[in-house]
C-alpha positions in Angstrom: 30.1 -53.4 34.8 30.1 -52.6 31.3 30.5 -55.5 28.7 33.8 -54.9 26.8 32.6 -57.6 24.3 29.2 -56.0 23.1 29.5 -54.3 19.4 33.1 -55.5 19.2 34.2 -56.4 15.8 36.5 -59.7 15.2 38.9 -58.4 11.8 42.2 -59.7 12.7 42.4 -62.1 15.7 44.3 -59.4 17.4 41.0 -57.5 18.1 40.6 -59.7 20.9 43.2 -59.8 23.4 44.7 -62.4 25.0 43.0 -62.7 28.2 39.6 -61.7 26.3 40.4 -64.9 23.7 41.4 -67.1 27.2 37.9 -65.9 28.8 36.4 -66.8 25.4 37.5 -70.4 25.9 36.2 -71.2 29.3 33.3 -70.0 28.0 33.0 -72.2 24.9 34.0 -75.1 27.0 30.8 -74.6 29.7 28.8 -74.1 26.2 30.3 -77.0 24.7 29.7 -79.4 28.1 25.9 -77.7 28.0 24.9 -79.0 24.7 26.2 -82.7 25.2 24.3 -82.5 28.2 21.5 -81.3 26.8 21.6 -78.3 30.2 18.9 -76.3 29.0 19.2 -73.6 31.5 22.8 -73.3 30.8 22.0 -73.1 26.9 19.6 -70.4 27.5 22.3 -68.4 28.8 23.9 -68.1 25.6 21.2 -67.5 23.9 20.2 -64.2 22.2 16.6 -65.0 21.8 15.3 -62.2 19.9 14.0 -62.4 17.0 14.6 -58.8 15.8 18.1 -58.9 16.6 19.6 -59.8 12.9 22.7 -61.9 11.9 23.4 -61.8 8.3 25.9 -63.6 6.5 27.8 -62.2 3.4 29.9 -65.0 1.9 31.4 -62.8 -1.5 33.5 -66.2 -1.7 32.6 -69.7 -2.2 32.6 -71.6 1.3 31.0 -74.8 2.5 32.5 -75.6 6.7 32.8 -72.0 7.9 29.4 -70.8 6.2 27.1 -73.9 7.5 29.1 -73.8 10.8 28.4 -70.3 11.0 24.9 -70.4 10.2 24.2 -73.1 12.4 25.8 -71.0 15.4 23.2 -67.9 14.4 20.1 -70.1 14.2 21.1 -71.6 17.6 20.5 -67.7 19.0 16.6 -68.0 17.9 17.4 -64.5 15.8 16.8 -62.9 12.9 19.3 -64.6 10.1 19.6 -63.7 6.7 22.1 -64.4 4.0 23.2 -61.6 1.0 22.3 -63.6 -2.2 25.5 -62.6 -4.1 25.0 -63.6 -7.7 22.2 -61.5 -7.5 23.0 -58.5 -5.6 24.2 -55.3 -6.6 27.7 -55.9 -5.6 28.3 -57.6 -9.1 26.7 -54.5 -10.6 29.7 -52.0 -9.5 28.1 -51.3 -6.6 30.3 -50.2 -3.7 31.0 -52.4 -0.6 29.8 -49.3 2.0 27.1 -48.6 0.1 25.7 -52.6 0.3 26.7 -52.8 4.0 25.2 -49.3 4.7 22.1 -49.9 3.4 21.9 -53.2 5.2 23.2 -52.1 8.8 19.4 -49.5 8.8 17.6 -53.0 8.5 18.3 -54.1 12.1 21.2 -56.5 11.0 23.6 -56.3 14.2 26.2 -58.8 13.3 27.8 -58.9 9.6 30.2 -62.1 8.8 31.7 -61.7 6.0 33.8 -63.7 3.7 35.9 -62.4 0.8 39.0 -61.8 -1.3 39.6 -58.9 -0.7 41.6 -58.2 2.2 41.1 -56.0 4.9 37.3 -55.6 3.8 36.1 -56.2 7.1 38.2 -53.7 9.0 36.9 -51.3 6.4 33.5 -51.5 7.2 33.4 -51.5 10.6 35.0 -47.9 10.4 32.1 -46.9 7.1 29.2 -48.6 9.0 30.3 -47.1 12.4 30.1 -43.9 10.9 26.9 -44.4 8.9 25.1 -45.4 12.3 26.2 -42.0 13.9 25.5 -39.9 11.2 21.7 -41.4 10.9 21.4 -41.7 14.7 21.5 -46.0 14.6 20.5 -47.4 18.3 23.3 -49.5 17.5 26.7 -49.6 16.0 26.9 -52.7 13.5 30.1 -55.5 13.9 32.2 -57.2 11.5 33.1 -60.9 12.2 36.2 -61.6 9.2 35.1 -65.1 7.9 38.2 -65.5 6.2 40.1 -62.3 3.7 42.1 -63.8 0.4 45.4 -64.7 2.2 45.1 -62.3 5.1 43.5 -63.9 8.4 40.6 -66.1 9.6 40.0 -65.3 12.9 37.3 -67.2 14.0 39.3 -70.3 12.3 42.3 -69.3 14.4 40.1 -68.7 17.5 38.7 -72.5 16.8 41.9 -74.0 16.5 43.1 -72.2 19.7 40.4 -74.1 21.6 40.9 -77.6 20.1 44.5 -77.5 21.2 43.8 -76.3 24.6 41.0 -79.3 24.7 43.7 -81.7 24.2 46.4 -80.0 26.8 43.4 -79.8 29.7 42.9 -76.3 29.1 47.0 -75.7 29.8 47.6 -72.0 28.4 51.7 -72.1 29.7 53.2 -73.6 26.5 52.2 -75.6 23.1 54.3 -77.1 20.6 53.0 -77.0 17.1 54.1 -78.0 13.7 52.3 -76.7 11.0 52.7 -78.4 7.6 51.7 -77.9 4.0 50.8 -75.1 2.2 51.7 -72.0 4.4 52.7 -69.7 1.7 48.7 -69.2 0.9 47.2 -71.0 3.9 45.3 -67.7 5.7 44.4 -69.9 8.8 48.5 -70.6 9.6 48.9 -67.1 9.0 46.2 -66.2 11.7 48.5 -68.2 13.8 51.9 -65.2 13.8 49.8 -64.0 16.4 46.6 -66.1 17.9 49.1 -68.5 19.2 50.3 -65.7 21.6 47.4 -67.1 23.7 49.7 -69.4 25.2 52.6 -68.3 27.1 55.4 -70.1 25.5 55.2 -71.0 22.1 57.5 -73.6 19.6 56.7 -73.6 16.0 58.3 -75.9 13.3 57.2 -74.7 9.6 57.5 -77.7 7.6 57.2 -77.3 3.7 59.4 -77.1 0.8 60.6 -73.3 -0.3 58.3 -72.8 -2.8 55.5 -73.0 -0.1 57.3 -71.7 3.0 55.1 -69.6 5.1 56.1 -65.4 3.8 59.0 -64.1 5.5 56.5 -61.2 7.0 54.9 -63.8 9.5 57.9 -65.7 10.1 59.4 -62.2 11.5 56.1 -61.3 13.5 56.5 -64.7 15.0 59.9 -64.0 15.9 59.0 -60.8 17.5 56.4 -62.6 19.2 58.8 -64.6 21.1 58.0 -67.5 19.5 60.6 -70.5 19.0 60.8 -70.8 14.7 62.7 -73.5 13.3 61.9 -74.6 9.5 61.9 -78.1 8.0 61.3 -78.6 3.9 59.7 -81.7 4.1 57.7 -84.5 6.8 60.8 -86.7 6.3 63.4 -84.1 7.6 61.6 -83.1 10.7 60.7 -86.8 11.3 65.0 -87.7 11.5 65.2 -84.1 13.7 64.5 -86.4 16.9 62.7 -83.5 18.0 58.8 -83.5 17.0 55.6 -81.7 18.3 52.9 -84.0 19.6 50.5 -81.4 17.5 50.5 -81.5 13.8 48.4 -79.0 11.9 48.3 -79.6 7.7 46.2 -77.4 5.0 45.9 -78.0 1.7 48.1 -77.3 -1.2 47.2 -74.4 -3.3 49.4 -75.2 -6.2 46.6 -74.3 -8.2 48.0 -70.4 -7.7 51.0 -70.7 -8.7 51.8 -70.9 -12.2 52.8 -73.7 -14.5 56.6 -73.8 -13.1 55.0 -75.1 -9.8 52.4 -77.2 -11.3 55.3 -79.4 -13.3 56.9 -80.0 -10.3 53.8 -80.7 -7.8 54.2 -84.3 -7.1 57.2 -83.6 -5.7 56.1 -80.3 -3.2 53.0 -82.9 -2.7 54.9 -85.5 -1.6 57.2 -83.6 0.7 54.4 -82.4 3.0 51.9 -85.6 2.7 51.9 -88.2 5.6 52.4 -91.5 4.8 52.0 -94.7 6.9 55.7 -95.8 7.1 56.4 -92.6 9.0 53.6 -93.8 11.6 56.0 -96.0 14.0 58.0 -92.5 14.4 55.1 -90.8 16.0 55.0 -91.0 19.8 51.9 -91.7 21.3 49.1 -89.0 21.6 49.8 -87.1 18.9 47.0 -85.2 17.5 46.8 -84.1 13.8 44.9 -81.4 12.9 43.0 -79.9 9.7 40.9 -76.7 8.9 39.3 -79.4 6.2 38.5 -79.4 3.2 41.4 -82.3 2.2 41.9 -82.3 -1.5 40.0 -85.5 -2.7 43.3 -86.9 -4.7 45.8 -85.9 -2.5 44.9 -85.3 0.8 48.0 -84.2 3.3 46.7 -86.5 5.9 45.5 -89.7 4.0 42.1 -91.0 5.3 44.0 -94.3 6.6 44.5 -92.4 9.5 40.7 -91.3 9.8 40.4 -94.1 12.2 43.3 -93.4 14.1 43.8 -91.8 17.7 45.8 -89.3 15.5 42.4 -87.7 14.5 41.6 -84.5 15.8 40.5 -82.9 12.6 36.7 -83.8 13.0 36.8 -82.9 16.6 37.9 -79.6 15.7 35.6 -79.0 13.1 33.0 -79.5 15.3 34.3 -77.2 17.4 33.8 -74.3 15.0 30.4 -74.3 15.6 30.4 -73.8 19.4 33.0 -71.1 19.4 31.0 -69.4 17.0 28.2 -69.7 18.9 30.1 -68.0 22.1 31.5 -65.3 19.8 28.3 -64.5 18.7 27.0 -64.2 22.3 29.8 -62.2 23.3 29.3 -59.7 20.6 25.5 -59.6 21.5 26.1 -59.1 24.8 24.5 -61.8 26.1 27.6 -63.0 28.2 30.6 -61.5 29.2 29.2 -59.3 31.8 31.5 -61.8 34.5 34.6 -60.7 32.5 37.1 -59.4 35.1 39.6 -57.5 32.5 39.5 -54.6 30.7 39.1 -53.7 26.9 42.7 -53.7 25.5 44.5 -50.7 26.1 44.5 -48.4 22.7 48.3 -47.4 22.1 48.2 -42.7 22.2 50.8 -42.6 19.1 49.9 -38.8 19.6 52.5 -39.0 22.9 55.8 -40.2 20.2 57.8 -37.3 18.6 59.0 -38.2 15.1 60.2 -34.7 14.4 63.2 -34.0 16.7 64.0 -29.9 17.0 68.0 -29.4 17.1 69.5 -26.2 18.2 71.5 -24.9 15.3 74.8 -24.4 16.4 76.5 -21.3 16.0 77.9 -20.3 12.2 78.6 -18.4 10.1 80.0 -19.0 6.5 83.7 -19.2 5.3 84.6 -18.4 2.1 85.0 -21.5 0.0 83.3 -23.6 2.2 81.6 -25.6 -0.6 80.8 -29.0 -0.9 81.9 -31.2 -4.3 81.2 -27.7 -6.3 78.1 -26.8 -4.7 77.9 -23.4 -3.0 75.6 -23.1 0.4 72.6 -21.4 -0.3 71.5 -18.4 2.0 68.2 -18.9 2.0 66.3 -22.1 1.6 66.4 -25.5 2.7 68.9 -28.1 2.7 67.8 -31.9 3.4 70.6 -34.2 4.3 71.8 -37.4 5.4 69.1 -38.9 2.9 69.2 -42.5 3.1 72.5 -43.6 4.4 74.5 -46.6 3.6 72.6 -47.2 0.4 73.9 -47.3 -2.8 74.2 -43.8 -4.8 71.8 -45.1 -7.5 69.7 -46.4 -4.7 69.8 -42.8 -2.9 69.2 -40.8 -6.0 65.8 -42.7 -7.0 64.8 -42.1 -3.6 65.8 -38.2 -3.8 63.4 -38.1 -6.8 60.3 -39.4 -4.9 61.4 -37.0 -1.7 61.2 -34.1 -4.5 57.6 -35.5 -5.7 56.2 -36.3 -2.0 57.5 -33.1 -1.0 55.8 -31.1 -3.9 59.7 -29.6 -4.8 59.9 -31.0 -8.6 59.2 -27.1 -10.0 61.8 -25.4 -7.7 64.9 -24.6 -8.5 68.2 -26.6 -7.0 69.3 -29.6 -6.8 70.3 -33.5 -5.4 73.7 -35.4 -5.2 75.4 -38.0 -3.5 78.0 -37.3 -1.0 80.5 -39.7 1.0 80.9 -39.4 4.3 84.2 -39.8 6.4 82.8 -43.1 7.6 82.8 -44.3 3.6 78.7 -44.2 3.4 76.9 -42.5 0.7 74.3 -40.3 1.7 72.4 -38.1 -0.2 71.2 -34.4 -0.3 68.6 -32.1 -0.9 68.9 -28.4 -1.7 66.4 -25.9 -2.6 66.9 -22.4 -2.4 64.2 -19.4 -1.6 61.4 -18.8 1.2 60.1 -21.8 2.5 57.6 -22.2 5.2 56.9 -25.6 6.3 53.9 -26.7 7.8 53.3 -29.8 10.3 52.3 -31.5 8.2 55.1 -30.9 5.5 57.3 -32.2 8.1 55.5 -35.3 8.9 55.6 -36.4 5.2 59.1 -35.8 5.4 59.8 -37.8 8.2 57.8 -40.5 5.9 59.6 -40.4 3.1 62.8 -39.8 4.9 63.3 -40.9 8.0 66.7 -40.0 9.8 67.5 -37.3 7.6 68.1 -33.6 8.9 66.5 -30.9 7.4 68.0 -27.6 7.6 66.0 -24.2 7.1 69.0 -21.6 6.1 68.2 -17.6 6.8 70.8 -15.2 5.9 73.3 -18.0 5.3 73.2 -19.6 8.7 70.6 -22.3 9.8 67.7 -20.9 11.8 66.2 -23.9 12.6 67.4 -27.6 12.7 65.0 -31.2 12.4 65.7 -34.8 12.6 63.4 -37.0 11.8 62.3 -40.6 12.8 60.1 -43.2 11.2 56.6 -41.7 12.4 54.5 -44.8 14.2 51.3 -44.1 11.8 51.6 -42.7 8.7 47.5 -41.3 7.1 45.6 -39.3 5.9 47.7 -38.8 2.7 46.0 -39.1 -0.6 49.3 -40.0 -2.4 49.8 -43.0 0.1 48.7 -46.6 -1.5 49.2 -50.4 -0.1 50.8 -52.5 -2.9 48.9 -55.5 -2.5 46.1 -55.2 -5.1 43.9 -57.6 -3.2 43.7 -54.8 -0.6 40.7 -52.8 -0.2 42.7 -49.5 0.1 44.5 -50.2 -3.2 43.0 -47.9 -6.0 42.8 -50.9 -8.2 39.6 -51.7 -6.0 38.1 -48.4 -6.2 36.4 -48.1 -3.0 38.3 -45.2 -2.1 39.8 -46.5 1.4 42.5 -44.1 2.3 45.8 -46.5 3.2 46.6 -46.6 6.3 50.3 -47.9 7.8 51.7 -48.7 11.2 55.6 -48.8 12.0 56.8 -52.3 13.0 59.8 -53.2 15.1 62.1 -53.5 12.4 61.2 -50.0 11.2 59.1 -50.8 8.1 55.2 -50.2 8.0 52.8 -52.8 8.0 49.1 -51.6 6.0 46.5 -51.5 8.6 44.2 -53.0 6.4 46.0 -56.1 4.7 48.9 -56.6 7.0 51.7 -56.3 4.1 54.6 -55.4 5.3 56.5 -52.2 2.9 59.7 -50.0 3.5 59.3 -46.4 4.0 60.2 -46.4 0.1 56.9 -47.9 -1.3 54.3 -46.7 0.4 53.7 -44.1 -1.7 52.3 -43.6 -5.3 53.9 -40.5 -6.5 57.5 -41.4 -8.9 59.7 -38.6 -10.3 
């Protein structure tokens, strides 16, 4: 049987499914037992043990735990490891990132971890390098293991945490209880969590912080849609008097430092509400774990180290733990286990089989005199978009009409827009252009972008010839006038590696960057204004 782990690459902790991630963790488990045992033969197992196979680490952003844990996990594989020197290297010259990773993937370097600000990098280069290692005939296709992306994901975090928990519920994948506390705004590692927690089968989060550190409202929702339990606390205190409290607490660090002087006047305050403190001990029930990805600030670490001592403590145990998941997902990605896994490789969703451009039989007609519309005649040959935006507000609809007429490459014909009320009391708007008009597939799949649920018309000899309604499209590409607004993306211009954006429809009908993960209405996806 083929190994559905070998050449995979770890972006998003959605890469691995969840009976892959549940396989991963029986795994690091018989690793973990190994090592304390000092089993040799099972050890060995694991082990890549070739010296040419090459792991190299690209850390573009400062990190102590994950970079030593990491590196300690590569050197227990007796292979090649090397580390991209990045105050030297070209990268700080202007340099692009395919270029860098292209050039390194002919050297024999397998495996790439890679730290760095800029979000989405990794998914980025596994595409680039993929392609790079057909087009010069590589043996091998390199992977990507995302070592943490500005305040995207950190999969291998997430996948590390996963384990710990299971660790303390004997390996019990039916429910978990968790409260995570502290900075979640920023914290990528509770973000990871919107989805890596789906790993168990029922799932209760409580989000404790104050407002100005609440985790976004984009993973909150993909929680939600997870099936997961949500319910929000501001502060340690609040949740404490709830009566109802996890027996698993995970805290990160405050990042006040990114905020702004408004927050910084008032951090005592946000620090206070989400530090432990030991009068709140006698309201903990015993075997309650707390957990931390660590670093703790130095002055005002979330969990004090009073409790360091404490059966409270499973911070250092999980940090520990980095090192021999890590050393499993390397293996896995090697192909040196996960020949024994029963399952599959995830099923890849065909959004080729979803129509998003409906055709309508034009009923029959013909035009009546005076049959206008608020002072504008029909046309008799054009096209005529309507039902533009709904239930919005007219000023609302007629920004949008301009961007329809920019998208749409209409700005230099002749017609027109307005705003019309419907018998049902919503505005709507309308697009007319009169003329010959021949409209490609593709024309009408940027329409059905920009303008989901209209109807577009196509009028011949003053009666429609053919009818469209258009829904949100699943995937929207391959569209150089398409841009992600988060400028720490690496398919925002402002980076200028020249990653076409890429979107995905979510279940509320909004598209989420492929990349990044920001979440944008049909509206802003796209660069062109009128």
């Amino acid at each position: 049987m083929a190994n559905v782990f070998k050449g995979r690459s770890l972006n998003v902790i959605e890469d691995f499914s969840i009976n892959e991630r549940r396989y991963l963790f029986r795994k690091v488990m018989e690793l973990k037992k190994a090592i304390v045992c000092n089993d040799e033969e099972t050890m060995s197992g694991f082990r890549v043990d070739d010296p040419d196979f090459g792991i190299y680490e690209v850390f573009l952003e400062d990190s102590t735990r994950t970079k030593e844990s990491f590196r300690n996990a590569a050197k227990f594989h007796h292979a090649k490891v090397s580390e991209l020197m990045c105050s030297s290297s070209s990268i700080n010259k202007g340099e692009s990132f395919a270029d860098t990773f292209n050039m390194l993937s002919g050297y024999s370097n397998r495996i790439f971890i890679v730290r760095s600000k800029v979000e989405g990098l990794t998914k980025w280069l596994s595409e680039e390098c993929g392609e790079y290692a057909v087009r010069n005939a590589l043996p091998y296709k390199p992977a990507f293991i995302n070592a943490g992306d500005g305040k995207h994901e950190h999969p291998t975090q997430e996948l590390l945490d996963e384990f710990t928990f299971l660790e303390d519920q004997d390996m019990d994948f039916s429910h978990i209880h968790l409260a995570l506390v502290g900075d979640l705004y920023h914290g990528r590692t509770v973000h990871s969590k919107a989805d890596g927690l789906k790993v168990f089968d029922s799932v209760k989060v409580d989000l404790i912080a104050p407002e100005e550190l609440m985790m976004p409202e984009s993973y909150i929702e993909i929680m939600k849609e997870n099936g997961f339990e949500v319910r929000i606390f501001p502060s340690i205190a609040e949740y404490l008097a709830s009566g109802d409290v996890a027996k698993m607490w995970y805290f990160t660090r405050p990042q006040l430092e990114r905020m702004g002087e408004r927050i910084l006047q008032k951090q005592d305050i946000l620090r206070d509400a989400i530090t432990f403190k030991e009068q709140f001990l006698p309201l903990i029930a015993p075997g309650t774990k707390f957990y931390h990805p660590l670093p703790r600030h130095k002055e005002h670490p979330t969990i004090p180290t009073f409790l360091d001592k404490t059966e409270l403590n499973g911070w250092e145990r999980q940090a520990i733990n980095g090192m021999y998941v890590r050393m499993v997902l390397l293996s896995l990605i090697a192909g040196k286990v996960g020949s024994d896994y029963e399952g599959c490789a995830e099923d890849v969703k065909d959004y080729r089989s979803e129509e998003y451009i409906i055709s309508v039989k034009p009923q029959d007609n013909v035009r009546k005199e005076k049959n206008y519309s608020e002072g504008v005649r029909p046309i008799e040959n054009g096209i005529v978009i309507d039902h533009i935006c709904k239930g919005d507000s007219p000023s609302e609809i007629r920004n949008h009409m301009r961007l329809i007429s920019s998208v749409l490459n209409l700005d230099e014909s002749k017609g027109g827009e307005w705003v019309s009320r419907g018998s049902d009391g919503k505005y709507k708007g309308i697009i007319f252009r009169p003329g010959d008009y021949e409209l490609s597939r593709k024309d009408l799949k940027r329409l059905a972008a920009v303008a989901p649920h209209c109807t577009l018309n196509i009028v011949r000899n003053s009666k429609v010839e053919s009818k469209f309604r258009t829904h949100m499209p699943p995937r929207i590409y391959n569209f150089s006038d398409l841009s992600c607004k988060n400028e720490a993306c690496i398919s925002n211009p402002c980076n200028g590696e020249g990653v076409p954006a890429v979107f995905f429809r979510t279940q509320d009908d909004k598209y989420r960057c492929a990349y990044c993960g920001k979440v944008h209405s049909f509206k802003e996806i796209w660069n062109k204004r009128g």
